[in-house]
N, CA, C and O atoms as a printed pandas DataFrame, in Angstrom:
     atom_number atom_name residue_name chain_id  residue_number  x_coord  y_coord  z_coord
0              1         N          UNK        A               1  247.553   86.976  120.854
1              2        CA          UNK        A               1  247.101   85.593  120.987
2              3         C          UNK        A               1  246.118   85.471  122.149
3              4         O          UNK        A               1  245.099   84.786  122.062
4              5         N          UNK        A               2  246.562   86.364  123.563
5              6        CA          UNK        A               2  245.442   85.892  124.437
6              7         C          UNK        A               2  244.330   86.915  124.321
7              8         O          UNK        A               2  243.800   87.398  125.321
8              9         N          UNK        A               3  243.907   87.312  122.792
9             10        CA          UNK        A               3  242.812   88.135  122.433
10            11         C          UNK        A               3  241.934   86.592  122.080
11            12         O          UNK        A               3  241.155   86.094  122.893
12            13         N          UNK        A               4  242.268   85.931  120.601
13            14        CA          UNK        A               4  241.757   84.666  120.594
14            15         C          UNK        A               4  241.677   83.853  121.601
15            16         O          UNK        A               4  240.548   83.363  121.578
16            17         N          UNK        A               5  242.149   83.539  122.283
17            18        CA          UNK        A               5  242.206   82.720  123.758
18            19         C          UNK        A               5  240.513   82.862  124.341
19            20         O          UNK        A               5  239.565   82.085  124.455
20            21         N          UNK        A               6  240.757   84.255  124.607
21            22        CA          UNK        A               6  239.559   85.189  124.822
22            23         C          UNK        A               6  238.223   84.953  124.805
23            24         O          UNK        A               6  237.390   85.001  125.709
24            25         N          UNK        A               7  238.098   84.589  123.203
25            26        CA          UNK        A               7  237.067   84.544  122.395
26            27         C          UNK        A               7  236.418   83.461  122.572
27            28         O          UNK        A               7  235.267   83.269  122.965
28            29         N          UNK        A               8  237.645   82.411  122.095
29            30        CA          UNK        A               8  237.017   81.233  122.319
30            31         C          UNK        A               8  236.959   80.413  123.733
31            32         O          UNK        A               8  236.721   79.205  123.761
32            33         N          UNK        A               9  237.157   81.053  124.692
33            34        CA          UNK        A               9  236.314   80.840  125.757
34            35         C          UNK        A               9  234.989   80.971  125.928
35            36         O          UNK        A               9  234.401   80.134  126.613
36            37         N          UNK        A              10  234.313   82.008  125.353
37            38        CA          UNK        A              10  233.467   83.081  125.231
38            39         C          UNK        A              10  232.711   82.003  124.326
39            40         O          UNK        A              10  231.831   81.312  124.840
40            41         N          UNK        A              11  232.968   81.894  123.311
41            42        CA          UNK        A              11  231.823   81.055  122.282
42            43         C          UNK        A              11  232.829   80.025  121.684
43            44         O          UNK        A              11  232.645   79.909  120.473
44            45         N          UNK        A              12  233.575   79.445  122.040
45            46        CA          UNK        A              12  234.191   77.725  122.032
46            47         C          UNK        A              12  233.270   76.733  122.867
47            48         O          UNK        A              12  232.231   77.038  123.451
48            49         N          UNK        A              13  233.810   75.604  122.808
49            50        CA          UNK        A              13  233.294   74.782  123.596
50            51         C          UNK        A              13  232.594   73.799  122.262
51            52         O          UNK        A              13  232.438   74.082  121.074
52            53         N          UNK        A              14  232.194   72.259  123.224
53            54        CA          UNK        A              14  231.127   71.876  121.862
54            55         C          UNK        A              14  230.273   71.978  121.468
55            56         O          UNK        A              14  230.016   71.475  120.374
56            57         N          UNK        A              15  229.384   72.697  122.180
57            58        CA          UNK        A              15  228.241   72.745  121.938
58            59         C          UNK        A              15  227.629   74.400  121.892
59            60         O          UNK        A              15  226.464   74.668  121.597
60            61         N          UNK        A              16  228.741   75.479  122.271
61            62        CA          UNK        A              16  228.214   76.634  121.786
62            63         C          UNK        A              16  228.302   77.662  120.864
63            64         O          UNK        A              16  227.928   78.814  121.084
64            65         N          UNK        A              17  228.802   77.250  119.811
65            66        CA          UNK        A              17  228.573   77.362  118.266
66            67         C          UNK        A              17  227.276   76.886  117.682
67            68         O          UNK        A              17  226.699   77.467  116.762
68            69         N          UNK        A              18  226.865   75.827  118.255
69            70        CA          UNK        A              18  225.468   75.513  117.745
70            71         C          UNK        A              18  224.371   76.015  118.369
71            72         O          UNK        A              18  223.254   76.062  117.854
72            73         N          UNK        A              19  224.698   76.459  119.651
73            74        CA          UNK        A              19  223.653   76.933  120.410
74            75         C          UNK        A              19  223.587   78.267  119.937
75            76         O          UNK        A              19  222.504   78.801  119.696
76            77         N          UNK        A              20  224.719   78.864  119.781
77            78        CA          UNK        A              20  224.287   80.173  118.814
78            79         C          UNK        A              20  223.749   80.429  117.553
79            80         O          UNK        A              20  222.951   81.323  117.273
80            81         N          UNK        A              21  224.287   79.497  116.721
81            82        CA          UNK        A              21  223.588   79.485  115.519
82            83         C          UNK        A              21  222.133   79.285  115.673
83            84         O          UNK        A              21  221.317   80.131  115.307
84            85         N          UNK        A              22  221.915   78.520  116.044
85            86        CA          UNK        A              22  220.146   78.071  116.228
86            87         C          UNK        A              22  219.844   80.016  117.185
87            88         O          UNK        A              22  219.029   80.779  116.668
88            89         N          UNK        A              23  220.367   80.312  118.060
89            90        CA          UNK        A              23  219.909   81.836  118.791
90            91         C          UNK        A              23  220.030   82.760  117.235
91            92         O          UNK        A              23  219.182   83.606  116.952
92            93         N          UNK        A              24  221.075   82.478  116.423
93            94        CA          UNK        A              24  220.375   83.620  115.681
94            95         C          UNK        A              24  219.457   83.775  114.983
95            96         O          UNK        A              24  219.448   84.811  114.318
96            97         N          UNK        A              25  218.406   82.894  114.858
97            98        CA          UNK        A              25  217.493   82.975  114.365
98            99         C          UNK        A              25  216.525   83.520  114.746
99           100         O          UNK        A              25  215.618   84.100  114.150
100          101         N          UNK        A              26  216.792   83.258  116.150
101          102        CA          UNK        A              26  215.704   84.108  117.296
102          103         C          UNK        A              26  215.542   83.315  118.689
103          104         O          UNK        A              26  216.434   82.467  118.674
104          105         N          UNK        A              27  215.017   83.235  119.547
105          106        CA          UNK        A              27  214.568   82.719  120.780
106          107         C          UNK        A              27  214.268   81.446  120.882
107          108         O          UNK        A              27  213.434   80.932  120.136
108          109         N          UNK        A              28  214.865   80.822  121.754
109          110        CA          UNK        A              28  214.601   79.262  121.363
110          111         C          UNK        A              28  214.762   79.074  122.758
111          112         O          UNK        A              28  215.670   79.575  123.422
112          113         N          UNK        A              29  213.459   78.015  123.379
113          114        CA          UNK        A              29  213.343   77.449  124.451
114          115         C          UNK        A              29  214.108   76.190  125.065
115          116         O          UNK        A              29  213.881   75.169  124.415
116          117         N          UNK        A              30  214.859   76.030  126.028
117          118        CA          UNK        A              30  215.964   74.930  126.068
118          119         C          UNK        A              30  214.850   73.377  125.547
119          120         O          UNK        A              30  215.622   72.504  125.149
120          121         N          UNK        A              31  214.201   73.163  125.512
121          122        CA          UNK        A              31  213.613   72.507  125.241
122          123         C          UNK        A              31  213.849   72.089  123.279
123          124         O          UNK        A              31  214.130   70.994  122.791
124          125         N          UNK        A              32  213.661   73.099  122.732
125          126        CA          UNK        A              32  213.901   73.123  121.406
126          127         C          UNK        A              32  214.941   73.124  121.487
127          128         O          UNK        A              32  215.192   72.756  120.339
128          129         N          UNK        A              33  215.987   73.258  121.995
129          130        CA          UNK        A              33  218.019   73.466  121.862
130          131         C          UNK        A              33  217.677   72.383  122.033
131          132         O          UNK        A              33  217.374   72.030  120.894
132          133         N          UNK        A              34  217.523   71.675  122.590
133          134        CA          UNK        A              34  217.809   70.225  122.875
134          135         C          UNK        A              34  217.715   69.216  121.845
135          136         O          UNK        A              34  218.603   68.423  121.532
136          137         N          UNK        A              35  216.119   69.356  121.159
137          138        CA          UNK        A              35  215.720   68.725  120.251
138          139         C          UNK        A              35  216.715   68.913  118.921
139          140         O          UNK        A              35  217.143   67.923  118.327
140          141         N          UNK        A              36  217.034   70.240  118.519
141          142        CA          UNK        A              36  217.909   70.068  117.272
142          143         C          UNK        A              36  219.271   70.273  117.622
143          144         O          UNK        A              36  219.884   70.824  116.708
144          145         N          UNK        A              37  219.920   70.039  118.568
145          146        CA          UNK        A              37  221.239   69.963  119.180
146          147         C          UNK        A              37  221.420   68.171  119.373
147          148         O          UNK        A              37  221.859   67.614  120.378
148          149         N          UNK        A              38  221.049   67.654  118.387
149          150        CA          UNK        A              38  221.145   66.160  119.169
150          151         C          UNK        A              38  222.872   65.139  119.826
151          152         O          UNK        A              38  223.948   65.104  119.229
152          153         N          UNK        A              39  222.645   64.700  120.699
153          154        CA          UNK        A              39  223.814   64.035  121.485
154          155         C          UNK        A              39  224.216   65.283  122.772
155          156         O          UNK        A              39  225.149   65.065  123.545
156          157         N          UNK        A              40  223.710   66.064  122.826
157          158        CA          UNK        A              40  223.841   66.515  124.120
158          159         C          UNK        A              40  222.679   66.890  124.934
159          160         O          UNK        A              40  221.578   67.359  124.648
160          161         N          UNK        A              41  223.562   66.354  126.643
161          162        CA          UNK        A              41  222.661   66.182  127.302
162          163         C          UNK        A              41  221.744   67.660  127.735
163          164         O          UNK        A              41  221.855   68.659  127.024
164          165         N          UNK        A              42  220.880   67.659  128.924
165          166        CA          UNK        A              42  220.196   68.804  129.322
166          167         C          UNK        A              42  221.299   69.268  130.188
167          168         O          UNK        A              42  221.452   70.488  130.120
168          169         N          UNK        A              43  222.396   68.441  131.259
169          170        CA          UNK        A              43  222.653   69.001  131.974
170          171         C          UNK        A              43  223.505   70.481  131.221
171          172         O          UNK        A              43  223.415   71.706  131.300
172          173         N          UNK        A              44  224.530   69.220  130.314
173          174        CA          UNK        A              44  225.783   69.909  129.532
174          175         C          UNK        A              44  225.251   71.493  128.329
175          176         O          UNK        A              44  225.948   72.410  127.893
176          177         N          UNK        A              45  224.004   71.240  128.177
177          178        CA          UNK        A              45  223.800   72.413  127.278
178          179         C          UNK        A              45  223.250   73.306  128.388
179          180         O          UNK        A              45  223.105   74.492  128.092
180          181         N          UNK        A              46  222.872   72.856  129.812
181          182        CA          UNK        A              46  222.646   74.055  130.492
182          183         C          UNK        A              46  223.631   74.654  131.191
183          184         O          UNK        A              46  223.324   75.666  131.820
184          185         N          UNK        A              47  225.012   74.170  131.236
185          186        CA          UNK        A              47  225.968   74.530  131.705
186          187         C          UNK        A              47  226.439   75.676  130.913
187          188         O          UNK        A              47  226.910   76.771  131.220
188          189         N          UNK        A              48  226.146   75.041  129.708
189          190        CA          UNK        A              48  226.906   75.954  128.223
190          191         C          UNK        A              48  226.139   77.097  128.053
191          192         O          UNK        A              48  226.693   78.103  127.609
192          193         N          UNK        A              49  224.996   77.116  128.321
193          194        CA          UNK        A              49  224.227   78.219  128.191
194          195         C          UNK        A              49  224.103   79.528  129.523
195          196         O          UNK        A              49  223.946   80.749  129.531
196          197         N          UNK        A              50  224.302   78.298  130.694
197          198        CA          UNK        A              50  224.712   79.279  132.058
198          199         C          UNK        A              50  226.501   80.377  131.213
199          200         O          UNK        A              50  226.918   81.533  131.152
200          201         N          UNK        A              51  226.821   79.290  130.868
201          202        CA          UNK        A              51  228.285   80.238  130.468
202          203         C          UNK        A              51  228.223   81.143  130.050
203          204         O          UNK        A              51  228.900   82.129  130.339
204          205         N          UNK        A              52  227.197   81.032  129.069
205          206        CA          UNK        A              52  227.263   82.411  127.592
206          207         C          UNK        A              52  226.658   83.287  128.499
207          208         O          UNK        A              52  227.196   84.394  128.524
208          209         N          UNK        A              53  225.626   83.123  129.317
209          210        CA          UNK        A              53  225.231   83.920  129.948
210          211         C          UNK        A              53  225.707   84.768  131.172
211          212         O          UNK        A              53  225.193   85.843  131.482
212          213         N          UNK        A              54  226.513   84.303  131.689
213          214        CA          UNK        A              54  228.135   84.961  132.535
214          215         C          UNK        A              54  228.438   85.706  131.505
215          216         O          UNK        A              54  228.237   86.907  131.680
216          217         N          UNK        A              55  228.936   85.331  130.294
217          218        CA          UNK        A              55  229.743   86.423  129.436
218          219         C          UNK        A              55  229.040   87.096  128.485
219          220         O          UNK        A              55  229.479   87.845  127.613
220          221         N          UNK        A              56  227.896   86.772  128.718
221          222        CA          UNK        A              56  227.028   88.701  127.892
222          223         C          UNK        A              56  226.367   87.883  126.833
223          224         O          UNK        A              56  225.178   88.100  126.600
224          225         N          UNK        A              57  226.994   86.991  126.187
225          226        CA          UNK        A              57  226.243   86.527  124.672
226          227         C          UNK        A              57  225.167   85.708  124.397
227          228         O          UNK        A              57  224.880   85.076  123.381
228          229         N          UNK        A              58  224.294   85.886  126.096
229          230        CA          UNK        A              58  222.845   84.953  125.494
230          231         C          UNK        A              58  222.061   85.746  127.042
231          232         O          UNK        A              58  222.739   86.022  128.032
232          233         N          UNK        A              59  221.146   85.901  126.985
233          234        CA          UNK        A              59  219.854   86.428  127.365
234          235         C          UNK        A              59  219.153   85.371  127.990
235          236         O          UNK        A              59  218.624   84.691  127.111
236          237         N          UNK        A              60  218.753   84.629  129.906
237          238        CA          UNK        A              60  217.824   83.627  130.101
238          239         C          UNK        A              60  216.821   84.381  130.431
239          240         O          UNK        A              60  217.006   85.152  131.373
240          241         N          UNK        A              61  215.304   84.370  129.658
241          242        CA          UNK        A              61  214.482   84.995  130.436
242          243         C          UNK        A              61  213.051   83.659  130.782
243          244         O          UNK        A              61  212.491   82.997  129.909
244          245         N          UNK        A              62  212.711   83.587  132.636
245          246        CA          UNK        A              62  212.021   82.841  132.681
246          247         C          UNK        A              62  210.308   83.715  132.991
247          248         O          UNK        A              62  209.980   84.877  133.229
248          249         N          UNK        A              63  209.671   82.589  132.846
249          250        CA          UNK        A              63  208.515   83.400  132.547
250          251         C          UNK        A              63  207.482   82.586  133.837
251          252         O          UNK        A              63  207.418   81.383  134.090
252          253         N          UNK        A              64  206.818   83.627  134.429
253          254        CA          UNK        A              64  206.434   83.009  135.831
254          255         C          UNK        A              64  205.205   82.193  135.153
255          256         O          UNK        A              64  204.110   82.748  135.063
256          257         N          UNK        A              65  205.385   80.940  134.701
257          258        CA          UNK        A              65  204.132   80.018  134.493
258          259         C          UNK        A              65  204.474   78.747  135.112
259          260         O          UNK        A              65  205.549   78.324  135.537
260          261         N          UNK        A              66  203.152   78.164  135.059
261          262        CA          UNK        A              66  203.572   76.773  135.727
262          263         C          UNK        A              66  203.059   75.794  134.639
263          264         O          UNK        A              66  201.843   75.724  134.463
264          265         N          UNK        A              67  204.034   74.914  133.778
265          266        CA          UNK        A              67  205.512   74.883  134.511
266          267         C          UNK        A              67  206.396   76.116  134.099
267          268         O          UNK        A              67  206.148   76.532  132.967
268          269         N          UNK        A              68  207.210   76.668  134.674
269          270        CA          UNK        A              68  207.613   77.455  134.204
270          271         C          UNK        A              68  208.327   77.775  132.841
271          272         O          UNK        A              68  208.868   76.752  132.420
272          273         N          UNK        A              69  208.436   78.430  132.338
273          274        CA          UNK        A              69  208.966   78.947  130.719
274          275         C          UNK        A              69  210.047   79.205  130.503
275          276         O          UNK        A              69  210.155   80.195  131.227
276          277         N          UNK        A              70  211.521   79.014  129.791
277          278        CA          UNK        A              70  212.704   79.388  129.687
278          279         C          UNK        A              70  212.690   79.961  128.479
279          280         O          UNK        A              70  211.804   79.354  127.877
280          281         N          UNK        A              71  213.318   81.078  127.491
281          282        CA          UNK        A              71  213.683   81.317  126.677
282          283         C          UNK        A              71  214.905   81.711  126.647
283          284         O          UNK        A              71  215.251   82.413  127.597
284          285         N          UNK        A              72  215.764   81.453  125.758
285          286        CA          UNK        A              72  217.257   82.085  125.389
286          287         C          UNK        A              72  216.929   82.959  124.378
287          288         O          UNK        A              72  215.861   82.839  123.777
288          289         N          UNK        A              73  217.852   83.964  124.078
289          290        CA          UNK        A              73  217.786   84.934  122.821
290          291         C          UNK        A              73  219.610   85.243  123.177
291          292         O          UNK        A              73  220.308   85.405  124.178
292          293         N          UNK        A              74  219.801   85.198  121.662
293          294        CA          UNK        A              74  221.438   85.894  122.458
294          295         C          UNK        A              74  221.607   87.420  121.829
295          296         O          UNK        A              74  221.069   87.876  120.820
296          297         N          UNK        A              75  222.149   87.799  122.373
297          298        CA          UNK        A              75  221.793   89.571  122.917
298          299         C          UNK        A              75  223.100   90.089  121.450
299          300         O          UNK        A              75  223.713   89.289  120.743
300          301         N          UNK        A              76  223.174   91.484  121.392
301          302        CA          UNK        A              76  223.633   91.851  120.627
302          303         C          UNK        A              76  225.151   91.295  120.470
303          304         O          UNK        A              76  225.545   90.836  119.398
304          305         N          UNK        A              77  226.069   91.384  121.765
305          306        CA          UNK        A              77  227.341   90.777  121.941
306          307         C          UNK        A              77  227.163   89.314  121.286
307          308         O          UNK        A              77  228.003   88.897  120.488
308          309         N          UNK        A              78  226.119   88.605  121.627
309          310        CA          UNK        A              78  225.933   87.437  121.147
310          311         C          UNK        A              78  225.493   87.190  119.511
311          312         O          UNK        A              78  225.575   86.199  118.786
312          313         N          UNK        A              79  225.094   88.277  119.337
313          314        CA          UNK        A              79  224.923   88.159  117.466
314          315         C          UNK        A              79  226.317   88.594  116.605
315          316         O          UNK        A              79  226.358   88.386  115.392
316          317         N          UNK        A              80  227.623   89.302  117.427
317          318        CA          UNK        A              80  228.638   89.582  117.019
318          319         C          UNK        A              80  229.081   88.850  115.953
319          320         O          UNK        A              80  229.360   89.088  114.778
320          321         N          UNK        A              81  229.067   87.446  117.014
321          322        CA          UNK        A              81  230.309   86.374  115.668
322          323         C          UNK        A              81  229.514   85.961  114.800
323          324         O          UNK        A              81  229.893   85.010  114.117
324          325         N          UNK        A              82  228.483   86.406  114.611
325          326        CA          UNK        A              82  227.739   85.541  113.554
326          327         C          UNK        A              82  228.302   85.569  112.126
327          328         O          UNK        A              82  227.823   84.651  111.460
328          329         N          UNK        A              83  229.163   86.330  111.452
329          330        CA          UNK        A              83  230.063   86.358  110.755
330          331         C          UNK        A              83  230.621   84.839  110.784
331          332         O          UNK        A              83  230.248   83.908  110.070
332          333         N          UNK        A              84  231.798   84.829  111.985
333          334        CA          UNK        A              84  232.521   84.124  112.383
334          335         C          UNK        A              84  232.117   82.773  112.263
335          336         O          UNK        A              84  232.847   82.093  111.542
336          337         N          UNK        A              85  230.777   81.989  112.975
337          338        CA          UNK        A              85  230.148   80.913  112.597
338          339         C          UNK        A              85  229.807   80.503  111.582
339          340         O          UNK        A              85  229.926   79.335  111.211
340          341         N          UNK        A              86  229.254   81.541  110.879
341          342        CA          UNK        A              86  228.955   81.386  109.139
342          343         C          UNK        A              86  230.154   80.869  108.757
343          344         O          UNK        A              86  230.086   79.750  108.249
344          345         N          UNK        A              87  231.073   81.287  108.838
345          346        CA          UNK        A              87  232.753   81.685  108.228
346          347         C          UNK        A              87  232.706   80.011  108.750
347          348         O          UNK        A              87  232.538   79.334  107.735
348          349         N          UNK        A              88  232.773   79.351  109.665
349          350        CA          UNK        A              88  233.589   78.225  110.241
350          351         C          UNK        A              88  232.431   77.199  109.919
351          352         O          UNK        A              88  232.945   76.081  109.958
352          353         N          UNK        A              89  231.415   77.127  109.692
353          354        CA          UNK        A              89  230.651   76.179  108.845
354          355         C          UNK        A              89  230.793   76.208  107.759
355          356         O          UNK        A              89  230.682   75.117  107.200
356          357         N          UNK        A              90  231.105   77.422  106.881
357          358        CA          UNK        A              90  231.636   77.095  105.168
358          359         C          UNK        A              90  232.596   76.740  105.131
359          360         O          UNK        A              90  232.897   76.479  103.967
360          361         N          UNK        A              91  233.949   76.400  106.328
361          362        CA          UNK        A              91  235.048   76.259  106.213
362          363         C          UNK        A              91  234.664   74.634  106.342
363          364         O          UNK        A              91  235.364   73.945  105.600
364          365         N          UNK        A              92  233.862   74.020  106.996
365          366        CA          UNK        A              92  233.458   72.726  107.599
366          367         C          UNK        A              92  232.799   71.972  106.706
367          368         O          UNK        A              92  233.022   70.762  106.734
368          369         N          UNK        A              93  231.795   72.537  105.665
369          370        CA          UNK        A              93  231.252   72.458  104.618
370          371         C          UNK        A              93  232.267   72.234  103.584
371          372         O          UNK        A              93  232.105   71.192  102.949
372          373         N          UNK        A              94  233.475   73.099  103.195
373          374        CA          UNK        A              94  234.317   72.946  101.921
374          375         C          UNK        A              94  235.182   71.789  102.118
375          376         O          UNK        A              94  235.572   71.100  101.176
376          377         N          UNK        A              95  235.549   71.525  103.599
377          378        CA          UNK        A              95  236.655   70.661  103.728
378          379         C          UNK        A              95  235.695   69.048  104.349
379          380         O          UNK        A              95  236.323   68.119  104.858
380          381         N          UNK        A              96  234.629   69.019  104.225
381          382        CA          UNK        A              96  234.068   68.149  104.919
382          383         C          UNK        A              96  234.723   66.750  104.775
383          384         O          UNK        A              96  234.932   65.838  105.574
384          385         N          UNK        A              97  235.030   66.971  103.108
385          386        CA          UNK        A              97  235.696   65.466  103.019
386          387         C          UNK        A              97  237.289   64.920  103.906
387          388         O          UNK        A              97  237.439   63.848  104.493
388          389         N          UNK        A              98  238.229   65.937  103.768
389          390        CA          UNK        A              98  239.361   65.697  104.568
390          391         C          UNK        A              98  238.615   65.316  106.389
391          392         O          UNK        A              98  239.246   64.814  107.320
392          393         N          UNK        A              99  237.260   65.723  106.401
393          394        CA          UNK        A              99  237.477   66.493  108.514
394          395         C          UNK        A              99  236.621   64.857  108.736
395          396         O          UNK        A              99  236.768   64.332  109.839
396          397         N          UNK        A             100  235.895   64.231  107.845
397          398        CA          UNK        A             100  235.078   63.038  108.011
398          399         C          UNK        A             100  235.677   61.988  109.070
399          400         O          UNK        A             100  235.035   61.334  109.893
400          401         N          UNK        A             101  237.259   61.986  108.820
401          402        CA          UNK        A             101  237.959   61.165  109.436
402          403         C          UNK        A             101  237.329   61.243  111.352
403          404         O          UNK        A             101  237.103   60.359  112.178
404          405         N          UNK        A             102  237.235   62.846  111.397
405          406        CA          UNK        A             102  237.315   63.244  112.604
406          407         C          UNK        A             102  235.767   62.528  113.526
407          408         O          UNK        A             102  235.621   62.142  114.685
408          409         N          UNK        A             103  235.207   62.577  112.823
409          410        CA          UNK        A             103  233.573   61.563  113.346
410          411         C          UNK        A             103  233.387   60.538  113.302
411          412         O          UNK        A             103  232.220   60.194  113.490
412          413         N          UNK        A             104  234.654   59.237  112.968
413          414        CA          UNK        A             104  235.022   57.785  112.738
414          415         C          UNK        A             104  235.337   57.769  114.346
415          416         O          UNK        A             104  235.759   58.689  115.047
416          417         N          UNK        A             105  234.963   56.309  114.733
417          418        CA          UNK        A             105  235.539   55.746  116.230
418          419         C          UNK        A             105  237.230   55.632  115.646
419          420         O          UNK        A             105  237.412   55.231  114.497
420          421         N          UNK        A             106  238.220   55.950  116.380
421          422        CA          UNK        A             106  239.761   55.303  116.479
422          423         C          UNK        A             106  239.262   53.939  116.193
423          424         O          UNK        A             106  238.114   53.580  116.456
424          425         N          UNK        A             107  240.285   53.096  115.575
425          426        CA          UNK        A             107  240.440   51.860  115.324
426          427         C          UNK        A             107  241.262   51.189  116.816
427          428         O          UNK        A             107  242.215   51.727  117.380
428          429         N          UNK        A             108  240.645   50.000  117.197
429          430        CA          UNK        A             108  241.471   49.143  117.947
430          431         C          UNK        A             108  242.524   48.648  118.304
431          432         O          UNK        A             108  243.221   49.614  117.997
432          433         N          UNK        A             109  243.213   47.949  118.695
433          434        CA          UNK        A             109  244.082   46.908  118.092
434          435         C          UNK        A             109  245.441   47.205  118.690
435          436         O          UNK        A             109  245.642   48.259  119.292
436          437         N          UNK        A             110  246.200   46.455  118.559
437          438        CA          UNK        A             110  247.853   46.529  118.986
438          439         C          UNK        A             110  248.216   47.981  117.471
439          440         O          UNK        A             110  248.846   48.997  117.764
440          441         N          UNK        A             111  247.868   47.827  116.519
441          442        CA          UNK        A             111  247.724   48.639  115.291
442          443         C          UNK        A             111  247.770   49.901  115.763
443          444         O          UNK        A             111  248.632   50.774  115.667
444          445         N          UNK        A             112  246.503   49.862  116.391
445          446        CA          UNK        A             112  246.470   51.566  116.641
446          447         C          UNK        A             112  247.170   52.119  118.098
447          448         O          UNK        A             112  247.190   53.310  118.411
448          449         N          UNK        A             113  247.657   51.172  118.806
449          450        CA          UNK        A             113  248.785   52.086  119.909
450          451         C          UNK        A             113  249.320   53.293  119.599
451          452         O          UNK        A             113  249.821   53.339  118.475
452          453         N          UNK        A             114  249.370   54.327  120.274
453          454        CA          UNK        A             114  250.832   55.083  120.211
454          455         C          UNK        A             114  251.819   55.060  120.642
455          456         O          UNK        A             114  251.844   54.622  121.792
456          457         N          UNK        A             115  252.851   55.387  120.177
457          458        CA          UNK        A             115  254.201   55.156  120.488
458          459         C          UNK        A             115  254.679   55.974  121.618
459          460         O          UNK        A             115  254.218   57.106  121.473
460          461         N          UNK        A             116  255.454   55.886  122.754
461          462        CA          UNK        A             116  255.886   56.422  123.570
462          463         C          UNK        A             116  256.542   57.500  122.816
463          464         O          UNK        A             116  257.227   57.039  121.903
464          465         N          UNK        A             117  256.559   58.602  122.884
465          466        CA          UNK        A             117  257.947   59.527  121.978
466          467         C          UNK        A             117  259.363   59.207  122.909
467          468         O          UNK        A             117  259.583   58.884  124.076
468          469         N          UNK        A             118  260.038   59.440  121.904
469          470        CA          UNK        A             118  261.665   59.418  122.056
470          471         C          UNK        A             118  261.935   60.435  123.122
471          472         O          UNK        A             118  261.532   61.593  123.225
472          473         N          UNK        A             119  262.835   59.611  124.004
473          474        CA          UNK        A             119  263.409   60.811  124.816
474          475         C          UNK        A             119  264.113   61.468  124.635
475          476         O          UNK        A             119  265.016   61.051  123.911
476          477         N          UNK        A             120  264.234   63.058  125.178
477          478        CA          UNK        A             120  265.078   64.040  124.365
478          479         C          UNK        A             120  266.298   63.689  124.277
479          480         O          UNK        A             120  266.823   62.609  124.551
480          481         N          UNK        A             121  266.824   64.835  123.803
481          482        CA          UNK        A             121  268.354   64.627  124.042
482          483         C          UNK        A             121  269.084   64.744  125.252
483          484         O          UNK        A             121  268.047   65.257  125.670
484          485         N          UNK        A             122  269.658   64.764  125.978
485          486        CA          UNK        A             122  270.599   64.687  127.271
486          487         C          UNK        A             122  269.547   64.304  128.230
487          488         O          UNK        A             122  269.720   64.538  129.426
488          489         N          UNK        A             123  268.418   63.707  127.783
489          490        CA          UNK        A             123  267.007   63.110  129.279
490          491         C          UNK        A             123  268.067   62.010  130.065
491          492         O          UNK        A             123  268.093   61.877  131.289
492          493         N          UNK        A             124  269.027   61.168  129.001
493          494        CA          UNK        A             124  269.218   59.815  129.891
494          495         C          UNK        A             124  270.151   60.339  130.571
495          496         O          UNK        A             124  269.858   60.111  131.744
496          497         N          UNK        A             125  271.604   61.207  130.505
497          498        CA          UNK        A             125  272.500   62.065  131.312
498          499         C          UNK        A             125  271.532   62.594  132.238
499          500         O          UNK        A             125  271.116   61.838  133.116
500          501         N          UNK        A             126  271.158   63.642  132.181
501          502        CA          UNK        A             126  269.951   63.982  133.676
502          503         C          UNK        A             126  269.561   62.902  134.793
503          504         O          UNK        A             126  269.590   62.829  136.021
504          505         N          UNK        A             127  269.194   62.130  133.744
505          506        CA          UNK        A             127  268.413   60.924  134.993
506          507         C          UNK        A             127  269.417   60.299  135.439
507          508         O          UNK        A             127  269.368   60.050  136.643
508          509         N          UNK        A             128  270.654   59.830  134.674
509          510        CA          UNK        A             128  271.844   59.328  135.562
510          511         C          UNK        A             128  272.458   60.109  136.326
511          512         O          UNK        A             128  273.306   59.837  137.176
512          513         N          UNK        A             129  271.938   61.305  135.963
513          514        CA          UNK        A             129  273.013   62.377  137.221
514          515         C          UNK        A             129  272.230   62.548  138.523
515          516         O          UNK        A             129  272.794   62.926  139.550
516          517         N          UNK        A             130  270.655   62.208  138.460
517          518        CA          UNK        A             130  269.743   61.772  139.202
518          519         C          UNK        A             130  270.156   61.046  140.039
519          520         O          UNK        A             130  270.548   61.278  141.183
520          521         N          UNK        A             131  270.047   59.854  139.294
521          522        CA          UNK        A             131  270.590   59.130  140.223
522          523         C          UNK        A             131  271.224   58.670  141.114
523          524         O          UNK        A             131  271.005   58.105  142.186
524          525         N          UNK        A             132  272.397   59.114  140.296
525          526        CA          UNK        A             132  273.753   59.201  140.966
526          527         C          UNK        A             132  273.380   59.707  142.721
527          528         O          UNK        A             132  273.409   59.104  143.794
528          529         N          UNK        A             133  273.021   61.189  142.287
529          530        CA          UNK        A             133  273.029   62.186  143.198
530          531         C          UNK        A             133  272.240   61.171  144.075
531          532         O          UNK        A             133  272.925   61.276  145.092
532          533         N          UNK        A             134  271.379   60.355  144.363
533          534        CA          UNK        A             134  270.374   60.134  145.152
534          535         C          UNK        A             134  270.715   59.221  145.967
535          536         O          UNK        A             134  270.291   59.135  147.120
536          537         N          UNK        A             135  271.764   58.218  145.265
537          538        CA          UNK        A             135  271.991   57.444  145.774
538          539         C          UNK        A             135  273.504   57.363  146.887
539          540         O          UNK        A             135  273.749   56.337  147.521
């Protein structure tokens, strides 16, 4: 299990599945990540991209111009899961209709509260023995 753990440290997150997909195509300037990555900011995709780049799976190379030039490419470690992404967009693709729910705002209302959960079993003995003791 802490093999997966692993991984998806490595290429989890929200936004770096897409940042890879768009790298496997080839080299893409944060500038272009940005543009077809839409709803995230510059800071957050440069964080995400500083990451991959700590862990091997993306390549920053800047280029001494003014203004200066960024390119990403993600490096062989970084073309690994490409399997894997394929795999989890056809999975996203087949089930799209059940996952739709997941891109709706929560509903409002006294309606949509959650419920406190039930306290376990022997919680209220504990806390009276708590008490007890404290007092």
């Amino acid at each position: 299990m802490f093999v997966i753990s692993r991984a998806l440290k490595v290429i989890g997150g929200r936004w770096k599945s897409f940042v890879l997909d768009f790298l496997f195509e080839g080299p893409e300037r944060l500038s272009e990540l940005r543009r077809v990555i839409p709803g995230v900011s510059q800071k957050v995709l440069v964080q995400q991209l500083r990451e991959m780049e700590l862990h091997g799976v993306v390549a920053r190379e800047v280029f001494a111009e003014v203004p200066p030039r960024v390119v990403y490419t993600a490096t062989t470690l970084g073309l690994s899961p490409r399997p894997i992404v394929g795999a989890l967009g056809d999975w996203g693709k087949h089930h799209a209709a059940e996952l739709r729910a997941l891109d709706e705002p929560a509903p409002t209302g006294a309606s949509s509260r959650r419920r406190a959960p039930a306290p376990r079993a022997g919680t209220a003995a504990r806390s009276a023995v708590s008490s007890s003791r404290a007092g």
